[in-house]
C-alpha positions as CSV (number, residue, x, y, z in Angstrom):
1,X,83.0,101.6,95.5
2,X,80.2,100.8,97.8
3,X,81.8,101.3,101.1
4,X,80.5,104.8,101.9
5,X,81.3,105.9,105.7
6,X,78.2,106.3,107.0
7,X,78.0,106.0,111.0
8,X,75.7,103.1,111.4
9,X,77.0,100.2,113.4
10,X,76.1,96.1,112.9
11,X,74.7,95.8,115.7
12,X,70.8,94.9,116.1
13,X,68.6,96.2,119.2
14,X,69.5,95.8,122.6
15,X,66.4,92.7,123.4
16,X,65.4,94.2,126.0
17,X,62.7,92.0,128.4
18,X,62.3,90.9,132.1
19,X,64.1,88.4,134.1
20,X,65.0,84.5,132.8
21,X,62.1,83.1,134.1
22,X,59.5,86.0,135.3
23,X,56.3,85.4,133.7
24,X,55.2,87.1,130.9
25,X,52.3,88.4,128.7
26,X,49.5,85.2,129.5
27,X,52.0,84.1,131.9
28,X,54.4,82.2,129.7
29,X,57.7,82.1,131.1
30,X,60.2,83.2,129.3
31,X,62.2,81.1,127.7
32,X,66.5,79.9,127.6
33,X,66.6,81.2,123.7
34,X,65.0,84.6,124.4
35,X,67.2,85.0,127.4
36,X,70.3,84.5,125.9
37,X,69.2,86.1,122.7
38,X,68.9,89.0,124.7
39,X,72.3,88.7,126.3
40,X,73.9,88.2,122.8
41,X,71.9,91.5,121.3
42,X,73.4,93.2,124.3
43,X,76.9,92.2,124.4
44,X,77.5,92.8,120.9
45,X,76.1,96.6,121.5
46,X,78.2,96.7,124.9
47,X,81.3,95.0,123.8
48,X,81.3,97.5,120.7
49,X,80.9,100.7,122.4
50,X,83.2,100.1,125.5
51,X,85.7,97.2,124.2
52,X,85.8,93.9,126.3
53,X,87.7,95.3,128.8
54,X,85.7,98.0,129.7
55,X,82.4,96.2,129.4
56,X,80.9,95.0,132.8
57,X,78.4,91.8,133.1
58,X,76.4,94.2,134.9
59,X,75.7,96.5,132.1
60,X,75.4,93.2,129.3
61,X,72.5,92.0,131.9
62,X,70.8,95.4,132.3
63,X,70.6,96.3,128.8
64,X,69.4,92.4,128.2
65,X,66.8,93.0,131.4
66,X,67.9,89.5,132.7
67,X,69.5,88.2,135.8
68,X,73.5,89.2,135.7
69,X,73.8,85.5,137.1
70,X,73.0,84.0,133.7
71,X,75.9,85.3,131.9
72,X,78.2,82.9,134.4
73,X,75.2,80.0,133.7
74,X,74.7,80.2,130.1
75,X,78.0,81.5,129.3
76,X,80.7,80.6,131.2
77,X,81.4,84.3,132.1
78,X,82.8,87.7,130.2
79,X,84.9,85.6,127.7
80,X,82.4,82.8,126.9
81,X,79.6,85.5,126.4
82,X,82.5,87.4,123.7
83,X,83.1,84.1,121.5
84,X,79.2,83.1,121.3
85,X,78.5,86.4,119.9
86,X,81.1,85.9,117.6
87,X,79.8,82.8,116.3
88,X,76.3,83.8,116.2
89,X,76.8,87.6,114.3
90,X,79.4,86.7,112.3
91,X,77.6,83.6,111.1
92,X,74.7,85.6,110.2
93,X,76.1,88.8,109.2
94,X,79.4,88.1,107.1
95,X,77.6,88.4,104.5
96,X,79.7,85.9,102.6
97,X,75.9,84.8,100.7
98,X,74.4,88.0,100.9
99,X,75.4,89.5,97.9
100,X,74.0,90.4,94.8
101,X,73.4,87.1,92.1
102,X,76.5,86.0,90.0
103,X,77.3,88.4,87.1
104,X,78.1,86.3,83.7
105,X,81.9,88.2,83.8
106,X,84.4,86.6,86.7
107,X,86.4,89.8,87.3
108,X,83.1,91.7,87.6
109,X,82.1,89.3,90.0
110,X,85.3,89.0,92.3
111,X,85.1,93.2,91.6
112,X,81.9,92.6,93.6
113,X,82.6,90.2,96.0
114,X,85.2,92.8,97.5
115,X,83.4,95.3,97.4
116,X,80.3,94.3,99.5
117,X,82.7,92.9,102.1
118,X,84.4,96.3,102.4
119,X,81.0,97.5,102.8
120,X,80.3,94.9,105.8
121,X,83.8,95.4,107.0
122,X,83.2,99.1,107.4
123,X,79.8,98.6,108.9
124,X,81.0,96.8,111.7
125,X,84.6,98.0,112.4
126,X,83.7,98.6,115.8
127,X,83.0,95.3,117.1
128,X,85.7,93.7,114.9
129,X,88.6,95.9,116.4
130,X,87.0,94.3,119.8
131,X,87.1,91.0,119.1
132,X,90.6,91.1,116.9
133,X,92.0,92.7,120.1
134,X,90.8,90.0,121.8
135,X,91.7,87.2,119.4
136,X,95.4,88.0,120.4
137,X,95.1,86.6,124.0
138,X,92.3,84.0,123.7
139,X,92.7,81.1,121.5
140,X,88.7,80.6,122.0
141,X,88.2,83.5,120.5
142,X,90.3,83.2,117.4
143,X,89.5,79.6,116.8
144,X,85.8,81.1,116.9
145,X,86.6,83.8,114.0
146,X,88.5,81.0,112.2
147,X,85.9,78.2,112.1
148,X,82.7,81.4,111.4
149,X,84.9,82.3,108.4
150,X,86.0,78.7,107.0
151,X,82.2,78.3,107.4
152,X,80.4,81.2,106.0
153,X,82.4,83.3,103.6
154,X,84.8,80.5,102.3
155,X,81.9,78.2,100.9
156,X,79.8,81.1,99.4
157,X,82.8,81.9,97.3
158,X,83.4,78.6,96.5
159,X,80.2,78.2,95.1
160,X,80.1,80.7,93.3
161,X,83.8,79.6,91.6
162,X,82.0,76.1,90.8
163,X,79.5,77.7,88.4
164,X,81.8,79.4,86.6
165,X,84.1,76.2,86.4
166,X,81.1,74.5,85.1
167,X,80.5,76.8,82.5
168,X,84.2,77.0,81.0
169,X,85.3,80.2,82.3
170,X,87.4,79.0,85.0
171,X,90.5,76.0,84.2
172,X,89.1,72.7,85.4
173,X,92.3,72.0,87.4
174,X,92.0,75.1,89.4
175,X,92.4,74.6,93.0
176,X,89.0,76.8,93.8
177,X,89.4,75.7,97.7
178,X,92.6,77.9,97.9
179,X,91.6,80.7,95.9
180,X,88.2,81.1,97.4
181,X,90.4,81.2,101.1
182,X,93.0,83.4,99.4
183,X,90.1,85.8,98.3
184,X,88.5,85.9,101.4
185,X,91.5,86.6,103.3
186,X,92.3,89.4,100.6
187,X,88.9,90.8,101.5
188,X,88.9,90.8,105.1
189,X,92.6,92.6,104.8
190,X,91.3,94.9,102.7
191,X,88.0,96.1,104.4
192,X,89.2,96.0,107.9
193,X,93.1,96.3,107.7
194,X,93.6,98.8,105.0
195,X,89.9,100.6,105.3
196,X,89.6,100.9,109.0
197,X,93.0,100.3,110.6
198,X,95.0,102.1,107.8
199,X,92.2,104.5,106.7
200,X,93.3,104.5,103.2
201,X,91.6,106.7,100.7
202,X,88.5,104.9,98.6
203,X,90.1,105.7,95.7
204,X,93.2,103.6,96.6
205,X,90.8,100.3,97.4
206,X,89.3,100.6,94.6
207,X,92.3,100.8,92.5
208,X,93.8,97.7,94.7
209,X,90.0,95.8,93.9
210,X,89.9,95.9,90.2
211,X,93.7,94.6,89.5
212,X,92.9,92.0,92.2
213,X,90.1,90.9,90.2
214,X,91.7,91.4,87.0
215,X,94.6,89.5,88.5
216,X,92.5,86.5,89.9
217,X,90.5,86.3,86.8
218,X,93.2,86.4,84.4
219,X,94.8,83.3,86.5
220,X,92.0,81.1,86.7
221,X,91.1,81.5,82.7
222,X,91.7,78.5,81.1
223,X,94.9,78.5,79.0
């Protein structure tokens, strides 16, 4: 398995610049995108390293190099700041298309589905125990995690179940919407929940990847 604990984290560089709206090289301003690019880099980074709690507007602003003020403009405040970074990293970085192309066996393929999800899982276990943590007393912020998985990683996977449905190797009947959800639940539990929260060994993942994708597989053969 491909989920080797190495200590980097998910989070890009901090964006630092000036303030919203001090000029510039060639005195361009800067604009609304960079500024709250900037605000996003930094909140991810923040938000990680301290949990939401602990994580001040102050500090987002200064690592960003903008006005503090902007966070309540653009954002709505702490909270508001907290779900757009969840829509715009998770959205980019689930990862649900980034994987390697289709391999000609399903199992295989399912075998490696998990396994680059318990790679991103373990990649950025900090900043998902913040915003799960969070999830549990703002509805925002779960609806958020919802709609970025229904949207990224659910329709990857279902893709890639349509081209094997096409070519014969999965029952034309199959409801693919279901198992494509019920696999990427299964992979979120297993690369957050059993890697990070439960630290179970790699051995033991694996063991529980291959007879899920044997098990999946085996169920969605034609008969």
């Amino acid at each position: 398995m491909d989920a080797s604990r190495d200590a980097d984290g998910c989070c890009p560089g901090n964006g630092t610049g000036g303030t919203d709206g001090a000029c510039e090289g060639g005195g361009r301003k800067r604009d609304r995108a960079a500024t709250e690019s900037a605000l996003l880099d930094a909140a991810k980074l923040v938000f990680a390293e301290r949990g939401f709690d602990a994580a001040t507007t102050r500090e987002i602003a200064g690592r960003a190099g903008v006005n503090e003020q902007l966070i309540q403009r653009y954002f709505s405040g702490k909270s508001g700041l907290l779900v757009a970074v969840v829509e715009r990293y998770w959205r980019e970085e689930a990862g649900g298309c980034d994987l390697p192309p289709p391999h000609e066996d399903l199992e295989t393929d399912l075998a490696r589905f998990l396994h680059a999800h318990l790679k991103h899982s373990w990649k950025c276990r900090d900043f998902t125990r913040v915003v799960l943590a969070r999830a549990l007393v703002d509805q925002a912020v779960a609806d958020e995690m919802a709609r970025t998985l229904s949207e990224s990683r659910i329709p990857c996977l279902m893709k890639r179940l349509e081209g094997y449905r096409d070519r014969g190797a999965i029952a034309a009947d199959a409801d693919l919407a279901n198992v494509a959800a019920g696999i990427a639940t299964l992979s979120f539990g297993l690369g957050f929940l059993d890697q990070v929260v439960f630290g179970r060994d790699d051995a033991g993942i694996c063991a529980m990847v291959g007879t899920l994708a044997h098990t999946i597989a085996h169920g969605l053969t034609p008969r």
